[in-house]
C-alpha positions as CSV (number, residue, x, y, z in Angstrom):
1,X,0.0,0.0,0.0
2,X,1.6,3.5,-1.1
3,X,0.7,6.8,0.8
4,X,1.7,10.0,-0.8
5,X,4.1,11.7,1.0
6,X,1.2,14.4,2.4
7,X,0.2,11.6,4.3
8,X,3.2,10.2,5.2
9,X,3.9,14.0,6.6
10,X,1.1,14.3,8.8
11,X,1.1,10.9,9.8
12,X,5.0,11.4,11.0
13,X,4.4,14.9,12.2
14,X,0.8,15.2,13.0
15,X,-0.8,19.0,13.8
16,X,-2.9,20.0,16.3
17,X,-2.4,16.9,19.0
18,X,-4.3,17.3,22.2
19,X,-7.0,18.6,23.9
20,X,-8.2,22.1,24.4
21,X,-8.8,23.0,28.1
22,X,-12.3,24.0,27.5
23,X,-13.3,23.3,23.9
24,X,-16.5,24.8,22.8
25,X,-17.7,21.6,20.6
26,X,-16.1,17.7,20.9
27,X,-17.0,15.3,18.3
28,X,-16.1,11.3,18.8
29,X,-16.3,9.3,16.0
30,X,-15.5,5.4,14.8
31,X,-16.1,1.6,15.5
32,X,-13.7,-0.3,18.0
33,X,-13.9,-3.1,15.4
34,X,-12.6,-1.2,12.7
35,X,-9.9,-0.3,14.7
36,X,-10.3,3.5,14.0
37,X,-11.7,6.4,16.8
38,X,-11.2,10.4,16.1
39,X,-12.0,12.6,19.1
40,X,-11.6,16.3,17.8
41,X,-12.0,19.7,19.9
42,X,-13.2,23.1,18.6
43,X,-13.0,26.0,20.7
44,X,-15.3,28.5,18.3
45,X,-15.6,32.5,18.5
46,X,-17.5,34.7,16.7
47,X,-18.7,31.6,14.0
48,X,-14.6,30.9,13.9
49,X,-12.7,27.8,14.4
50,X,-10.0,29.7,16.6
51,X,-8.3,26.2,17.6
52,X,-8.6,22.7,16.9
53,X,-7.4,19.4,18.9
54,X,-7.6,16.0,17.8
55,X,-6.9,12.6,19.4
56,X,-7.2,9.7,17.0
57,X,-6.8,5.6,17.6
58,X,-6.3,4.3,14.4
59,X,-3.8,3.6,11.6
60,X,-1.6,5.6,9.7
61,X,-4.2,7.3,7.5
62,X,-6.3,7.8,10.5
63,X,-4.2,10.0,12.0
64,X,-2.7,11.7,8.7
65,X,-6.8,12.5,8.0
66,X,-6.8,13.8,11.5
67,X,-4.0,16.1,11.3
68,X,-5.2,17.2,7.8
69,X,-8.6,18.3,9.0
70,X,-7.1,20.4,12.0
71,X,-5.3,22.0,9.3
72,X,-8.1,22.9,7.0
73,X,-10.6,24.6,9.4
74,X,-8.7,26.6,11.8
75,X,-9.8,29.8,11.1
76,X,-12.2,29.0,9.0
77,X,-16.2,29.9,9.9
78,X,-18.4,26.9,11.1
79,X,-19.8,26.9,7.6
80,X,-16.6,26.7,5.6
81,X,-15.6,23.8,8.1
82,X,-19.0,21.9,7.3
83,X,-18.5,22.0,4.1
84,X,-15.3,19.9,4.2
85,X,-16.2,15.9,2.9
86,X,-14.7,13.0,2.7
87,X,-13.6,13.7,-0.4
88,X,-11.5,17.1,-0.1
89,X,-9.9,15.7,2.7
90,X,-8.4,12.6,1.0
91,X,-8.3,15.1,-2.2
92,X,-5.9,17.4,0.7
93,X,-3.4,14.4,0.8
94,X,-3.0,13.8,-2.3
95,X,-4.9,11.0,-2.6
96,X,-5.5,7.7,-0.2
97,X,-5.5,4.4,-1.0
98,X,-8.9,2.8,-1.8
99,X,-9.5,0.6,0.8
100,X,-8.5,3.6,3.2
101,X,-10.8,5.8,2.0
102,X,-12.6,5.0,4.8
103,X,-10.7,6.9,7.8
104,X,-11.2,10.0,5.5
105,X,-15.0,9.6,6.3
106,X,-14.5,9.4,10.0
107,X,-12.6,12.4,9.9
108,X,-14.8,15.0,8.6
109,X,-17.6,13.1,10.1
110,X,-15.7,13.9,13.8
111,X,-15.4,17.5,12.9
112,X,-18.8,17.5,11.8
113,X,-20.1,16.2,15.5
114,X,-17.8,19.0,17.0
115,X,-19.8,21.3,15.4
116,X,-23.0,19.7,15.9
117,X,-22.0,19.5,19.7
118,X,-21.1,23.1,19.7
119,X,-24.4,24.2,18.2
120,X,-26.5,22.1,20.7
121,X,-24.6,24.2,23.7
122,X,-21.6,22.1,23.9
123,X,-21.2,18.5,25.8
124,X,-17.8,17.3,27.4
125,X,-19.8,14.1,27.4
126,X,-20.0,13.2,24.0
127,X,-20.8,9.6,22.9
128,X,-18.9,8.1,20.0
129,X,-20.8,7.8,17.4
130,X,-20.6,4.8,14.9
131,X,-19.0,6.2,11.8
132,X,-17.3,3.4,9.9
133,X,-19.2,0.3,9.0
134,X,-18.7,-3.0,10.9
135,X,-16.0,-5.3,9.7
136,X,-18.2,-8.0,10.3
137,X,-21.4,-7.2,8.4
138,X,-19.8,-5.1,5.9
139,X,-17.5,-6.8,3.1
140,X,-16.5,-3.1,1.6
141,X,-15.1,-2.4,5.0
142,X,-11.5,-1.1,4.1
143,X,-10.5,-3.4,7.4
144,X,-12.2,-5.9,6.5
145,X,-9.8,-6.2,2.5
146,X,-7.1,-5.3,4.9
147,X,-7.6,-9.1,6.6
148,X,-8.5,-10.9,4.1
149,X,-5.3,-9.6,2.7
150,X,-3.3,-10.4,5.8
151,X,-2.5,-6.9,6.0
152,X,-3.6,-6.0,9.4
């Protein structure tokens, strides 16, 4: 499997690692069985994205989709950061590999509960919520190729 070397960067030298000490929004995203969870921060003013945090379980991608996303929104408004998809992340790496394609999703969708969070008044008790599809049940699951591969 070949990673561009955007991904390789952020994977090696991710942005934005942490936690904020009183974040305005948290979004928790992922399935245990896919092996992949994003927690992200906000801390919004004034409709911006002033900082970002993200803490992410997961493999190499996971992390490098992470770190990319902190990248894209700070500073942005809450409705430029909504607008980011699946899609301009991966498209912000240059690219992911197909059956990876997957922890792109998780990480706009974690950024997306942030904001969803903040808008509702803000919970430091967010649940994760299920945004990759179970292994299991699901044979497009990228984790799923991975083991029938013997990759993982």
């Amino acid at each position: 499997m070949m990673y561009s070397q955007k991904v390789m960067d952020h994977f090696m030298n991710p942005r934005n690692v942490g936690e904020l000490r009183n974040p305005s929004g948290i979004g928790e995203v992922g399935n245990a069985a896919c092996g992949d969870i994003m927690h992200i921060e906000i801390q919004v003013k004034d409709n911006i994205i002033e900082d970002i945090k993200f803490r992410t379980f997961g493999c190499a991608a996971a992390i490098a989709t992470s770190s990319m996303v902190t990248e894209m929104v700070k500073g942005k408004t809450l409705e430029e950061a909504e607008a980011i998809t699946n899609k301009t992340v991966a498209e912000a790496l240059d690219g992911l590999p197909p059956i990876k394609m997957h922890c792109s999703n998780l990480a706009a969708d974690a950024l997306h509960e942030a904001i969803k969070n903040y808008r509702q008044g803000g919970n430091s008790s967010a649940s994760i919520v299920k945004g990759c599809c179970s292994h299991d049940t699901d044979p497009t699951c990228g984790k799923n190729r991975e083991t029938q591969l013997g990759e993982s």
